[in-house]
C-alpha positions, -999 to 999 in steps of 0.1 A, spaced: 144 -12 62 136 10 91 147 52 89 174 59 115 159 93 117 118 84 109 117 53 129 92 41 95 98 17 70 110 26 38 120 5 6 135 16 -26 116 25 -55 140 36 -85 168 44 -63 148 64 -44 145 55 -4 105 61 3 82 56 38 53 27 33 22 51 34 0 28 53 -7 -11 58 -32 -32 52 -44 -67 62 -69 -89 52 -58 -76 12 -76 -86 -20 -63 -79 -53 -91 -70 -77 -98 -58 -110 -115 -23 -108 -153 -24 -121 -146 -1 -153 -111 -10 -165 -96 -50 -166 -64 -37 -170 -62 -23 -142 -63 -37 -104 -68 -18 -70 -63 -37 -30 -87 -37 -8 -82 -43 30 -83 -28 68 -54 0 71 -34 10 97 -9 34 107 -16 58 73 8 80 76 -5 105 58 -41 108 84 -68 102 54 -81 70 71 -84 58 111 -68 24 119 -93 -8 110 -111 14 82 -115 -6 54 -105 10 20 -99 3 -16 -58 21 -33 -59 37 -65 -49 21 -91 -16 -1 -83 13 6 -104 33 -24 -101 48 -44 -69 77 -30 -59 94 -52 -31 75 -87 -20 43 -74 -7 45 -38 -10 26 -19 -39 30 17 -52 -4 28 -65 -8 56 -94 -12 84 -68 23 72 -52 11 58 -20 33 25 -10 12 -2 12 28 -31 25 3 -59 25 7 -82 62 -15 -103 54 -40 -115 22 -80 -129 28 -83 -157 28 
């Protein structure tokens, strides 16, 4: 869904509307190196919303939460990134 007053995506996360933070593409889903319980992406971003990272950097989340609507992933610092597309 798009914000009538944002012009950004949002989707709902516990019945709470919330803006994607940033996108990536190219996405791998990985187990982080010190925990196996726990997974991070890892991709090229774009549009972060937030100005931590310039379009085609490639970075690695925080630790993902869970998947909150197909392809879109809240991470434990509350980020959501909607994955466009996965490595192949």
């Amino acid at each position: 869904m798009i914000s009538e007053t944002t012009g950004r995506e949002t989707v709902d996360v516990d019945g709470q509307t919330r803006e994607i933070t940033a996108y990536l593409s190219e996405a791998v889903r990985t187990q982080t190196w010190n925990r196996e319980d726990r997974e991070v992406l890892t991709g090229f971003i774009r549009n972060d919303r937030e100005g931590r990272f310039r379009d085609g950097q490639r970075i690695h989340t925080s630790y993902l939460i869970r998947e909150v609507a197909p392809g879109v992933f809240l991470t434990r610092t509350g980020s959501l990134y909607r994955v466009e597309s996965w490595a192949k």
